[in-house]
C-alpha positions in Angstrom: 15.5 31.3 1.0 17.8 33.0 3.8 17.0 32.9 7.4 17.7 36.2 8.8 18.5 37.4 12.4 15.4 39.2 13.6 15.3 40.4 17.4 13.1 37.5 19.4 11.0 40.6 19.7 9.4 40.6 16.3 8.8 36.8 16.7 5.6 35.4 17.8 5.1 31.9 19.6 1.4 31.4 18.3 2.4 32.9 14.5 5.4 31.8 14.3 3.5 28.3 14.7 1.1 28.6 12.1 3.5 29.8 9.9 5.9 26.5 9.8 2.7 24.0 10.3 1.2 25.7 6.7 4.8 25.3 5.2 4.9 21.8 6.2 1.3 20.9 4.5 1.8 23.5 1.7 5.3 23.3 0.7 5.0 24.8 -2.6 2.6 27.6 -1.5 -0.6 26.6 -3.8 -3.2 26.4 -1.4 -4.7 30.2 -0.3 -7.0 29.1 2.4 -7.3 30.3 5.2 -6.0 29.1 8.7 -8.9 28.7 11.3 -8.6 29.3 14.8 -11.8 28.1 16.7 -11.8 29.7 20.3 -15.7 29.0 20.4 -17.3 32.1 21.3 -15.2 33.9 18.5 -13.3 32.3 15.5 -10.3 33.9 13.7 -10.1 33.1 9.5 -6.3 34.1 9.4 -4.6 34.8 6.0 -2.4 32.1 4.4 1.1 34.5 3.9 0.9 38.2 6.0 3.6 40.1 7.6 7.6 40.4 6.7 9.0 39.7 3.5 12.5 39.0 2.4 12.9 42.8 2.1 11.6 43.8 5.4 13.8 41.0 7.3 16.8 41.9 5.3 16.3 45.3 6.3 15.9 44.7 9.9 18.7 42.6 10.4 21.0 45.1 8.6 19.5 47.8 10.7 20.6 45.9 14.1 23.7 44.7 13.1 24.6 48.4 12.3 24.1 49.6 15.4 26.0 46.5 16.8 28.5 47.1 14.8 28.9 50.8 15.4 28.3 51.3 18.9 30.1 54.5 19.0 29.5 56.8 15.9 26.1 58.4 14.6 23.9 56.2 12.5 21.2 58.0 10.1 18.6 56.2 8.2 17.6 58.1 4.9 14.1 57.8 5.8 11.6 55.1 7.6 13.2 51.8 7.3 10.0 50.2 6.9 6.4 51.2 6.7 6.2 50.3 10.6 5.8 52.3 13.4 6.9 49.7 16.0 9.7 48.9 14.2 10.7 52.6 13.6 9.9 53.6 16.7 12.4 51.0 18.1 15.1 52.1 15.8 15.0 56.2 17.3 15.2 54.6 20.3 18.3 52.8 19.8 20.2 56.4 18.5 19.0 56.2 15.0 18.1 59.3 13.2 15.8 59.6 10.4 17.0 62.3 7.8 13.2 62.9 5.9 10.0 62.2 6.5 8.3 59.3 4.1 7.2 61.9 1.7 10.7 63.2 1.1 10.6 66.7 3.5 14.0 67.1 5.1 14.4 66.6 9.0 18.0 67.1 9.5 20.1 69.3 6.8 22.9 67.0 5.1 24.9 69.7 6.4 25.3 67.7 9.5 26.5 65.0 8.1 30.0 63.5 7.6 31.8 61.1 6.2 32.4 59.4 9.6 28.9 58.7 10.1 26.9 55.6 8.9 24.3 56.0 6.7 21.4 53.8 6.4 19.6 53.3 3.0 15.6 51.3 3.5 14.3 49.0 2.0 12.5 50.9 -0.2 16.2 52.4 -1.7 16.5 56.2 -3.3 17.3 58.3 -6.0 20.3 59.0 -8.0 20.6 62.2 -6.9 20.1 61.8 -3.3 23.2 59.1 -3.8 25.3 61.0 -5.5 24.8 63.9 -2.6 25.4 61.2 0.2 28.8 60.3 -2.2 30.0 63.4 -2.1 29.9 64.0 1.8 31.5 61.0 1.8 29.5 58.5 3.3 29.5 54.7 2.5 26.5 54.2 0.9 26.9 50.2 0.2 27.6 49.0 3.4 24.0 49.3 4.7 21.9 49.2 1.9 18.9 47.6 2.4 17.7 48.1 -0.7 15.3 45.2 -1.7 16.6 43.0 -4.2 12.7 42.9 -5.8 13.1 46.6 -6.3 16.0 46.8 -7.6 14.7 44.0 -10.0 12.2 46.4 -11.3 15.4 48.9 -12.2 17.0 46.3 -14.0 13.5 45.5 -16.5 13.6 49.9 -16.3 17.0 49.5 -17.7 16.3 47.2 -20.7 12.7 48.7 -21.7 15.9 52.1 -22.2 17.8 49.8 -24.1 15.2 48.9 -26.3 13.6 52.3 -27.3 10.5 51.9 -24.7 8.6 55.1 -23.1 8.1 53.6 -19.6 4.9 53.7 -18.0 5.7 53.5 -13.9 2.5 52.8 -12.4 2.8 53.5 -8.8 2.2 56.5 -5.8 4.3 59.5 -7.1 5.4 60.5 -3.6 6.4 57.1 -2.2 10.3 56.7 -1.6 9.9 53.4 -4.4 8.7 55.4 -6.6 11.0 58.3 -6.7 13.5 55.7 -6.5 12.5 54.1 -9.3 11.4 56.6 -11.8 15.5 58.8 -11.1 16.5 55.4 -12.9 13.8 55.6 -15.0 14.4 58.7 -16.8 17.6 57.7 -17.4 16.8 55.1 -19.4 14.4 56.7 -21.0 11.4 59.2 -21.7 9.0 58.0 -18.8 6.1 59.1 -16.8 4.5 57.8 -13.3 0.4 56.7 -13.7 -1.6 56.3 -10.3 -4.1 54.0 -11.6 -6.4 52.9 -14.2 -8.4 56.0 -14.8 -4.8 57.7 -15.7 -4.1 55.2 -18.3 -7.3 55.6 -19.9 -5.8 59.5 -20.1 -3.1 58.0 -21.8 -4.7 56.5 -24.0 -6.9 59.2 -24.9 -3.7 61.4 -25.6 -2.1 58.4 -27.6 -5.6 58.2 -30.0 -6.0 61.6 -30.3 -8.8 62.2 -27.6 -7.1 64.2 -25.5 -4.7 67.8 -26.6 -1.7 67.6 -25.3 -1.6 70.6 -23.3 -4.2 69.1 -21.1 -2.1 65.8 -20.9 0.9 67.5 -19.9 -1.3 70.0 -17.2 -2.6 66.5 -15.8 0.7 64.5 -15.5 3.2 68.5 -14.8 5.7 67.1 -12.2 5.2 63.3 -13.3 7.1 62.9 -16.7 10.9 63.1 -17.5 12.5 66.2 -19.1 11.5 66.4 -22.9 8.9 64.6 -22.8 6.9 64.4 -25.5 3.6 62.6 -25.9 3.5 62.2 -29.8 6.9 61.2 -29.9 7.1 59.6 -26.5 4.2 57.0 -26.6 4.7 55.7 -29.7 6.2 52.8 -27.9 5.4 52.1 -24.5 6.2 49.2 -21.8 4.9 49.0 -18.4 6.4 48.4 -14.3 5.6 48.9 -11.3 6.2 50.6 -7.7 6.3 46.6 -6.2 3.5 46.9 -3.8 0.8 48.2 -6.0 -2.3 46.4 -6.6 -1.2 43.6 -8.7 -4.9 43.0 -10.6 -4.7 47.1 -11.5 -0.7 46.8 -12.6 -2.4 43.8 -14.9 -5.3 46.0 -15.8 -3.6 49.2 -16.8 -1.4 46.8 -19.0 -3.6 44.9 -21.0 -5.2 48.4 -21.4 -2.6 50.3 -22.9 -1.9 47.2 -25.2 -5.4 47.2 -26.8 -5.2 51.0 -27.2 -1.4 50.5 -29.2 -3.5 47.6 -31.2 -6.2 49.9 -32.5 -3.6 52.5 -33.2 -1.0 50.7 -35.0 -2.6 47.0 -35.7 -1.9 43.5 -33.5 1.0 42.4 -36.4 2.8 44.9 -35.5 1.9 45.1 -31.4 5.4 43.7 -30.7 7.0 47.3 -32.1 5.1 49.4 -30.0 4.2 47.9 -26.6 6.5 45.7 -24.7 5.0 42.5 -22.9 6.5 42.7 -19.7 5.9 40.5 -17.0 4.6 41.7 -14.1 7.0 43.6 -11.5 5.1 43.2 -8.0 7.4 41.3 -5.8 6.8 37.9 -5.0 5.5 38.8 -1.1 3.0 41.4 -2.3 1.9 38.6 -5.0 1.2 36.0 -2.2 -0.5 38.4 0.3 -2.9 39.4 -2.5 -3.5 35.9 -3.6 -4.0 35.0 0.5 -6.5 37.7 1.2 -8.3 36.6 -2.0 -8.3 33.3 -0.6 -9.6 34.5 2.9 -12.3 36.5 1.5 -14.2 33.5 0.3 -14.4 32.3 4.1 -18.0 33.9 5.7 -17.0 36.7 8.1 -18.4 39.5 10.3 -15.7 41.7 10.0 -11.8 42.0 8.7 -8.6 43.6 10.6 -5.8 44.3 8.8 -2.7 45.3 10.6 0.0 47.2 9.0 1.6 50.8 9.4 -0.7 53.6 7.9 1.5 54.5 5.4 2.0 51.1 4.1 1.3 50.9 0.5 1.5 47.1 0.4 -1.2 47.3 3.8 -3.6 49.7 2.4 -3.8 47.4 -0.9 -5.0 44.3 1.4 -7.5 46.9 3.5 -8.8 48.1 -0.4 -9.4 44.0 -1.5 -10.9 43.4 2.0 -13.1 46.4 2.3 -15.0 45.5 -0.9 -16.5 42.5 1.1 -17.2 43.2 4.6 -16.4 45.9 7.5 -12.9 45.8 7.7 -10.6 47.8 10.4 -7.0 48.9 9.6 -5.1 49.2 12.9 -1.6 49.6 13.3 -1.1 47.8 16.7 -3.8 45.9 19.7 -3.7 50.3 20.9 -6.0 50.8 18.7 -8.5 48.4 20.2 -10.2 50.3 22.8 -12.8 47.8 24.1 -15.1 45.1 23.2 -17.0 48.5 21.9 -14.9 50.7 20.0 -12.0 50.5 17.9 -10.0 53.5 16.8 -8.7 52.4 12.7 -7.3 54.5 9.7 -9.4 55.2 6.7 -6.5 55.5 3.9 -8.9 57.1 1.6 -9.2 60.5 3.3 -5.9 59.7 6.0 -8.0 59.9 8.8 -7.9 57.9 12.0 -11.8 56.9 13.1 -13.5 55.5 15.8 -16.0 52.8 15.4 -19.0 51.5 18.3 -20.2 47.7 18.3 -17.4 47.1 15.8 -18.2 43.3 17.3 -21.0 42.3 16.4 -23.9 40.6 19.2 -23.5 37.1 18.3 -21.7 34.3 18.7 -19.8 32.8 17.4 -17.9 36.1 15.5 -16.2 35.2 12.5 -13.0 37.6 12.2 -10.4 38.3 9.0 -6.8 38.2 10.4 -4.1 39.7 8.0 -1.4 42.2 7.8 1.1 43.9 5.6 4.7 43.2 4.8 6.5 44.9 7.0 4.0 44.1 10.3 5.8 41.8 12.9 4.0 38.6 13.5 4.4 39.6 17.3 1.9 42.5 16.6 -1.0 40.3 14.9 -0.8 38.2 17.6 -0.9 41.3 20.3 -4.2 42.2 18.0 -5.7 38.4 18.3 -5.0 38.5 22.2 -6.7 41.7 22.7 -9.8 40.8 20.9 -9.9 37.4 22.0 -9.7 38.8 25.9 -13.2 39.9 25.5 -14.7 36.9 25.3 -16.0 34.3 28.0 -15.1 30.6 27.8 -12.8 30.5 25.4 -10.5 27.0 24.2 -7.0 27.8 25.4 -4.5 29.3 23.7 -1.8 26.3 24.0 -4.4 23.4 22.6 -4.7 25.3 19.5 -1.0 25.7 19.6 -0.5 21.9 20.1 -2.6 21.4 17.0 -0.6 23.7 14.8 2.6 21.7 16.8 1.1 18.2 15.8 1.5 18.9 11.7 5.1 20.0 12.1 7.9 17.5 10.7 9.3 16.0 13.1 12.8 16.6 14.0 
């Protein structure tokens, strides 16, 4: 896989380490333990694969060589690069403007725009219309794509489920940029509709056996189907992707769902004409950061932190699987650690930022669940395992642990 040019930055000395000593033992990434840092006093479980993906490091690099590259015009990103605020907040301070907000509200009027400029599209790419309206100002709208290539994969399995005659069921959040991306292909290709989550399909499949009037399905779904749509016409044959950082054991769940509900309508000889087997969509980070938190949870812990931007769907998944377990903390940056006594950390159920007393608990040693999202910079776990590991008294140093993440590396 490519190496991209990240700013030093983003790197971390002590990640970066345990990164490349796990690649050396576990080449072909089959192994989900966890990594184990033993200060003494406090012990840190950390997750086998966390932070930037292929995507996100594409997406950076592009970002920085734009503004290398264009020292002396305006550069505008369609929206957040990444789910990030450190790496956002960087961006802005380099020049570059952000044109909407995450949830698609316009901050500067394409009015302002022209086709001298350089436009930036993220990671998470856009919709056909917002293209064709960057087109017509005249923009360049290839150079700086940073469209992931994992997303655009999912357009591509969109595209042939058209081909073939499939309604498309987009599981996914209806207001995140990947899924208004995906679903302005979608509907192009054919009669589709966005589904949050499990509970939704079952809705579907009430409407599809007859459980549900249709006037109440389309009241439930208003603003979430393509034009015409139709459900007795529509679902007669249905296949199933994905916004890529969804849950992946839900995206599996809502799919072997909906194809028992097309067996008991239409019979499994005939399955193959009415639901299309697709493989699942999730991209391969979002797949390994699952499978690594999985593998993390079965290590005894007091307490979890993941690390991620708060309006990272990838993040919030990981914070979900981890929550289930144990007290878990979603930070986006070592700011939100206040003390050895309280820690500020988002709840992304109801979007509100909390503040937590004796979130360590009065023992020793303290067993702590190290992971983050895609798009977190390693140098920003660290910051979060220096913070927490500054309250405690007699701990191993830094640099022997190092040496023993050093000592498994190939040597060159």
């Amino acid at each position: 896989m490519k190496n991209f040019d990240i700013p030093p930055f983003y790197r971390s000395h002590l990640i970066s380490l345990i990164k490349a000593a796990r690649a050396a033992q576990d080449a072909r990434k089959q192994d989900f333990t966890p990594t184990t840092l033993d200060f003494g006093p406090v012990r840190f479980h950390i997750a086998r694969h966390f932070g930037f993906c292929y995507g996100v490091e594409n997406a950076i690099e592009t970002s920085y060589r734009a503004i290398e590259e264009n020292p002396d015009k305006r550069i505008f990103l369609l929206s957040q690069m990444i789910h990030n605020p450190e790496v956002n907040s960087d961006l802005e301070s380099r020049g570059i403007r952000f044109l909407m907000s995450t949830a698609g509200e316009q901050l500067i009027d394409w009015s302002e725009l022209t086709a001298n400029d350089i436009l930036m599209i993220p990671a998470f790419g856009t919709t056909l219309a917002i293209e064709d309206k960057l087109t017509a100002i005249g923009l360049d709208i290839k150079k700086y794509n940073t469209t992931c290539p994992f997303v655009e994969r999912v357009w591509k399995k969109s595209n042939k489920l058209g081909a073939d005659k499939y309604t498309i069921l987009l599981h996914g959040k209806y207001n995140h940029e990947e899924t208004r991306a995906t679903f302005s292909r979608s509907e192009q290709d054919a009669a589709s509709i966005i589904l949050l989550d499990i509970a939704e399909a079952r809705l579907i499949g009430d409407v599809i056996q007859g459980r549900m009037d249709q006037a109440s399905f389309m009241e439930r779904f208003k603003g979430r189907f393509s034009a015409g749509f139709d459900p007795a016409r529509d679902l007669q044959r249905i296949g199933v992707i994905n916004q890529t950082t969804m849950l992946a054991t839900e995206t599996q769940e809502i799919a072997d769902y909906m194809r028992q509900v097309m067996i008991e309508k239409y019979g499994e000889a005939d399955i193959k004409n009415h639901f299309s087997d697709t493989r699942d969509t999730l991209c391969y980070a979002t797949n390994e950061n699952q499978q690594a938190t999985y593998g993390l949870l079965k290590q005894q812990a007091d307490l979890a932190l993941v690390v991620g931007g708060y309006n990272s769907s990838n993040t919030s998944h990981l914070v979900e699987l981890c929550e289930e377990k144990l007290p878990t903390y979603y930070i986006s940056s070592e700011r939100e650690i206040q003390s050895a006594k309280e820690i500020r950390h988002f709840n992304f159920h109801t979007h509100e930022l909390l503040s937590t007393a004796n979130y360590l608990p009065a023992k020793s040693p303290v067993d702590i669940l190290l992971t983050s999202g895609a798009s977190c910079p390693d140098a920003v776990v660290e910051n979060v395992l220096l913070k927490v590991l500054s309250y405690f008294e007699n701990t191993r140093p830094i640099d022997e642990l190092a040496e023993e993440m050093r000592a498994v590396l190939p040597k060159k």
